[in-house]
N, C-alpha and C positions, 0 to 999 in steps of 0.2 A: 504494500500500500504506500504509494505517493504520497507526500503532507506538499499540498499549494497553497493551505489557508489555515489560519486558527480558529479551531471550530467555537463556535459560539457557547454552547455551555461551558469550555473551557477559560472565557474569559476573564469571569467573575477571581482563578485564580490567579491568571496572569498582569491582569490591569495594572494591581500597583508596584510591579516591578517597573515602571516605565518612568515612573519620576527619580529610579535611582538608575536610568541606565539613559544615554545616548540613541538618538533616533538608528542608526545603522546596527546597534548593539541588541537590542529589542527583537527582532528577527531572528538574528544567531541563537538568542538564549530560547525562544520559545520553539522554535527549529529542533533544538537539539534534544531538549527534553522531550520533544512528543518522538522526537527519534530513536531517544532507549526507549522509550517504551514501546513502540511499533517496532521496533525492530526484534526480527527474529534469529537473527545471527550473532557471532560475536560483535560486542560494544564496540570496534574499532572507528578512529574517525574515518577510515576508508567507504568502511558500510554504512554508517551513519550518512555521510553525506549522500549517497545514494537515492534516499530517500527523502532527500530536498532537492528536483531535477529544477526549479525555478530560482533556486540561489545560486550562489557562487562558487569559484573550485572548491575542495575540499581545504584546500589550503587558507584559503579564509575563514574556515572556521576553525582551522589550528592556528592561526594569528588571534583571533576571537580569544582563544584561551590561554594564548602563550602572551600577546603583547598588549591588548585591549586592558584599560586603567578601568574595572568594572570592581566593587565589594562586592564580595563571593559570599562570604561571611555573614554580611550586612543583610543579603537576601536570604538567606536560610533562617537567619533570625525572626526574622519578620513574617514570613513564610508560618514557621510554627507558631506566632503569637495569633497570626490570623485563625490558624487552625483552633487552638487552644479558646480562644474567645468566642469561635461555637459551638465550643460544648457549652457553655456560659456557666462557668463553676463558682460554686457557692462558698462565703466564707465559710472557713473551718475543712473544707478537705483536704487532701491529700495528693500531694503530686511529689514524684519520685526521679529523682535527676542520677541515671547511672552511667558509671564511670568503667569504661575497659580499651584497651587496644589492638589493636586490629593487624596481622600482619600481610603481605603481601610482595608474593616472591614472585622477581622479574629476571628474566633471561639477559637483557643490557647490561652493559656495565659502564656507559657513560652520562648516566641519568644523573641528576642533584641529586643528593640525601639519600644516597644509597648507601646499604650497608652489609655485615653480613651479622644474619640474622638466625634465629633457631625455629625452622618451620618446625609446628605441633603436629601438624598432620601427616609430615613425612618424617617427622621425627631425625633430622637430619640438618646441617647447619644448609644454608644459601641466599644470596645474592638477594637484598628486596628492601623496602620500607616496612616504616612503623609508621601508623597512625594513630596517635590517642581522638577515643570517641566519646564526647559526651550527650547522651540520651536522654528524655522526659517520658516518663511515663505516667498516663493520667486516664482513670476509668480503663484501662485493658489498652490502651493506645497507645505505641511505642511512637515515638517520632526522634527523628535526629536532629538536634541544636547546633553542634559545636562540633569540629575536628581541626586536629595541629599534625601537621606532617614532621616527625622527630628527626630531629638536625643529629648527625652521630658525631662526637667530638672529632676535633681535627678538620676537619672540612672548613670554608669558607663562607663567610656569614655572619648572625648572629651570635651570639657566644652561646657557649653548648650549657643544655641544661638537660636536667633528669626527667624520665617521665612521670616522676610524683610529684615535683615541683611545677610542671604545666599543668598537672590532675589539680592541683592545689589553687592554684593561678582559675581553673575555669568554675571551681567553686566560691572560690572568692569575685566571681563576676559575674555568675550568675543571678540574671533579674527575674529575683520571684513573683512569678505574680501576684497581687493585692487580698490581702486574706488567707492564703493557701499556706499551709505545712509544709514543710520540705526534708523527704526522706532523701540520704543520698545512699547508694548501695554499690561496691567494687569488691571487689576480691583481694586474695591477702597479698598481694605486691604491692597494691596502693596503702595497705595497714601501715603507717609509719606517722609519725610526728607531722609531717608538715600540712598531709591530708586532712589528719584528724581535726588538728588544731585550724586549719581552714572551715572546716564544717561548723565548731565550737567557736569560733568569729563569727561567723553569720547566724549562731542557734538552731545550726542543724540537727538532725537527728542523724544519726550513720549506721549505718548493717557490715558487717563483712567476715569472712570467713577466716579462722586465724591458725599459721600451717603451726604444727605441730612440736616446732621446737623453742614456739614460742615459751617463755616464761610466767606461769600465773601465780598466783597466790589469795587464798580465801580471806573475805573480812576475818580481821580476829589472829592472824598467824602472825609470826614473824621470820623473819628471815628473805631469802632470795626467790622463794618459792620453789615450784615445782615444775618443770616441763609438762605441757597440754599432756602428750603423748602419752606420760604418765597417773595421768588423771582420768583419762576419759572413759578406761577397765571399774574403777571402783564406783564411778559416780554414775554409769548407765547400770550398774550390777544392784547398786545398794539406794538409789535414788530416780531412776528412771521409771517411768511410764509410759504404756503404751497409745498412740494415737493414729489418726487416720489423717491423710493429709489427700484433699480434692488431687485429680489428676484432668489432663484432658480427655483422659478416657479411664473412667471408674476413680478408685483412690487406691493409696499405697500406705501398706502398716509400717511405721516407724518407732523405734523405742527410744523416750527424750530422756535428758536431766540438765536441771538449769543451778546454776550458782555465782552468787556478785563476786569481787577479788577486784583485782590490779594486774592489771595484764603488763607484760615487760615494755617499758618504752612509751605505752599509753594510757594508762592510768585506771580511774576505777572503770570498770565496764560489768555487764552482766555478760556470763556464757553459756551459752545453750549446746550441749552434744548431742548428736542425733547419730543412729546407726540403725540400719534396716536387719530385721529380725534372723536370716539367713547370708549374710555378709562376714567377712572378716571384718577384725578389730582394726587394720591399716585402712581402708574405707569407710571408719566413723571420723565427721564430720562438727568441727567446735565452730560455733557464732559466734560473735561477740558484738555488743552494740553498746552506744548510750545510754538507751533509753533504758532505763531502770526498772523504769515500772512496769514494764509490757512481759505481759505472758510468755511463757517458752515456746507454746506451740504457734503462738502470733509472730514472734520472731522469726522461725523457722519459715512460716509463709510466704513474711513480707522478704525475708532476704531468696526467695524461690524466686520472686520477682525478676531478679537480677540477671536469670535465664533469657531475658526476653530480648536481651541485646545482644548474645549470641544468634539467636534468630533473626535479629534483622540485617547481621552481619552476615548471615545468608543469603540474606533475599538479596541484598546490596549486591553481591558478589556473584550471585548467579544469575538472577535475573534480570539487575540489571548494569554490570559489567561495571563495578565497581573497581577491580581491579586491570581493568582492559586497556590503559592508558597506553600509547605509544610516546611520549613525549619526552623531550629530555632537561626541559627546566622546570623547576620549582613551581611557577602561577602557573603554568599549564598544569601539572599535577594537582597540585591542589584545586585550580578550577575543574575540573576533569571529578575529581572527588565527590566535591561541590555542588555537580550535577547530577552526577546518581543518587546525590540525598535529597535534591530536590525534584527530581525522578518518582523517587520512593513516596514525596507530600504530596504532590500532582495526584498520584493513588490512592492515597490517603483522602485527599480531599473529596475526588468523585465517590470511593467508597461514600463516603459522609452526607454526600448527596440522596445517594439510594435508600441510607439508613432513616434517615429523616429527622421526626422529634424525638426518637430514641437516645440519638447523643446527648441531650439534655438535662435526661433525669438523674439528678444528682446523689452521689454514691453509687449509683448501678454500672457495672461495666458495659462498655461497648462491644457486643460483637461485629466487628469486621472480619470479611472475607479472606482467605490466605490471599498473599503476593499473585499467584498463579489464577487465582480466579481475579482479582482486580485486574490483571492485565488483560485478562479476559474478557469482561466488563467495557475496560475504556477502550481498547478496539474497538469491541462491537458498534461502540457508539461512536465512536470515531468514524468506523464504515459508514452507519444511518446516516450520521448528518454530512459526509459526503455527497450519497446517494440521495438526499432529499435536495440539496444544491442543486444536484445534477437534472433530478426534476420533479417541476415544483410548481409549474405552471400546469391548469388545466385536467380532465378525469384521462384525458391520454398518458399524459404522463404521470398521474397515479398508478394507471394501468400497469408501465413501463414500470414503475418504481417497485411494485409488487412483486411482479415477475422477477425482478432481478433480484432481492434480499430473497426469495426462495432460490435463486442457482448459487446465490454465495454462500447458504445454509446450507445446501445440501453438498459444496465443495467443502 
């Protein structure tokens, strides 16, 4: 499918990008987003541009994202505020800002901020970036805010910093919405001083998982305490309870035990261990959070949440070619980035179109359709209001308009 116009229901999301962007700029960005997402190939800008036969080489749209003076940032922002403001959330809830990084192994080797890296999935070191990702989650809605493409020491540039210290940085800048709580949820790389004490600046609450060589110690003790690892045999054996935690499909038994102390390096926290009934002892699992008062199996839930950015670092990457980049300087990458998460809103948005006043009702989650069917979705309708363009005048071209959405149904 060809894109020669921006369809008309699509407006409403595109509109106010146009007061931050340049009359020639405007074009390129709404081009390109409806081009991941119509596109059924790899994300490269070769096939991308393919499917814009009315604009310019492809090479203009890789100037668009290598040389063009556009905030990337600025629009992804705005983007999810727009989103966020129809759900029309009510003081006192709940919205969840998680924090993880994202890796992404590249065959070049003359790209910026490259490095070598430890892919999880091949379990092998290779060639790639880091991207730290910051996330909101709100009513069941994951959306993407924030991403820094990680500068590896030595290289040229800014001065090299860690990836706790930008985790730290994007919570410290985070703009909460008016009335809303603010959970933040990461895993135990980001557990250190600088995170914590950023969330504890702004009155955050924080979740995260704490590895096992950490150092604890119960109210009431003295001394250096105990390693987790050491703990977590006698306290699910002699204090743990059994509970049922929802799944997406039925629930799973887990046996918990929660207790306050002073965790090494962070201070007072409550811990929660959790280990599933038929598992080894090297597979139970310590929480640890601020929030003091909150139940063990509440904990256990809300830090479950944190899964949810794993999956959209799926979707990102498969479906719509997050990691597909060809480019070999820095704004093109990170524009390139940039795009597949505002790829991802554009889905998000129509989704929310379909759903209606459902996203509304406050505390209830949102069910949204998977990635695969949203893409699904905005095609189709993508095709209609083509084929309604096409014809739109008169019962002949009704006629004509009928006939044709049953040959492209049945292809």
């Amino acid at each position: 499918m060809n894109i020669d116009q921006l369809p008309a229901f699509l407006k409403s999301f595109f509109r106010p990008f146009q007061t931050a962007l340049t009359l020639p700029q405007f074009p390129h960005l709404w081009g390109l987003l409806l081009a991941l997402v119509l596109n059924v190939r790899t994300s490269k800008l070769v096939h991308l541009a393919r499917l814009l036969p009315l604009s310019t080489h492809r090479t203009r749209h890789g100037a668009f994202l290598a040389v063009s003076h556009f905030d990337a940032p600025l629009l992804l922002g705005d983007a999810v505020a727009r989103l966020l403001r129809r759900f029309k959330p009510r003081p006192g809830e709940t919205i969840e800002l998680i924090l993880d990084d994202h890796r992404i192994a590249k065959r070049g080797r003359k790209m910026d901020r490259l490095s070598k890296i430890w892919d999880h999935k091949e379990q092998k070191f290779v060639h790639g970036h880091i991207v730290l990702f910051a996330a909101i989650g709100f009513r069941g809605v994951v959306m993407p805010i924030r991403l820094q493409l990680w500068k590896p020491r030595g290289q040229p540039g800014p001065r090299y910093r860690k990836l706790t210290d930008l985790a730290a940085e994007m919570i410290r800048e985070f703009d909460t919405p008016a009335g809303l709580k603010v959970r933040v949820l990461f895993d135990a790389f980001y557990l250190c001083p600088q995170v914590v004490n950023a969330c504890e600046s702004r009155e955050f609450t924080w979740f995260s998982v704490a590895s096992k060589n950490r150092c604890f110690r119960r109210l009431g003790e003295k001394g250096k305490g105990k390693k987790i690892a050491d703990l977590v045999v006698g306290l699910i054996k002699h204090h743990g309870r059994f509970v049922r935690m929802k799944r997406s499909r039925g629930t799973a038994k887990l046996k918990i035990a929660s207790v306050d102390g002073h965790l090494s390096r962070i201070g007072r926290v409550r811990m929660v261990v959790s280990k599933r009934p038929h598992e080894t002892w090297k597979s139970t699992v310590a929480i640890v959070t601020n929030s003091l008062g909150t139940d063990a199996r509440a904990i256990v839930a809300i830090y479950e949440r944190r899964w949810s950015i794993e999956v959209l670092f799926k979707d990102l990457e498969q479906s719509l070619g997050l990691g597909e980049y060809q480019m070999l300087h820095e704004r093109a990458i990170v524009n390139h980035l940039h795009l597949a998460c505002l790829a991802h809103l554009l889905l998000t948005h129509h989704a929310m179109d379909r759903v209606g006043a459902k996203a509304i009702a406050s505390n209830k989650e949102v069910r949204l359709p998977s990635i695969e069917q949203r893409l699904t979705n905005l095609r189709q309708a993508v095709r209609d209001d083509r084929i309604r363009r096409l014809f739109r005048n008169g019962a002949l071209h009704a006629r004509y308009r009928k006939r044709l959405e049953t040959i492209l149904q049945a292809a």
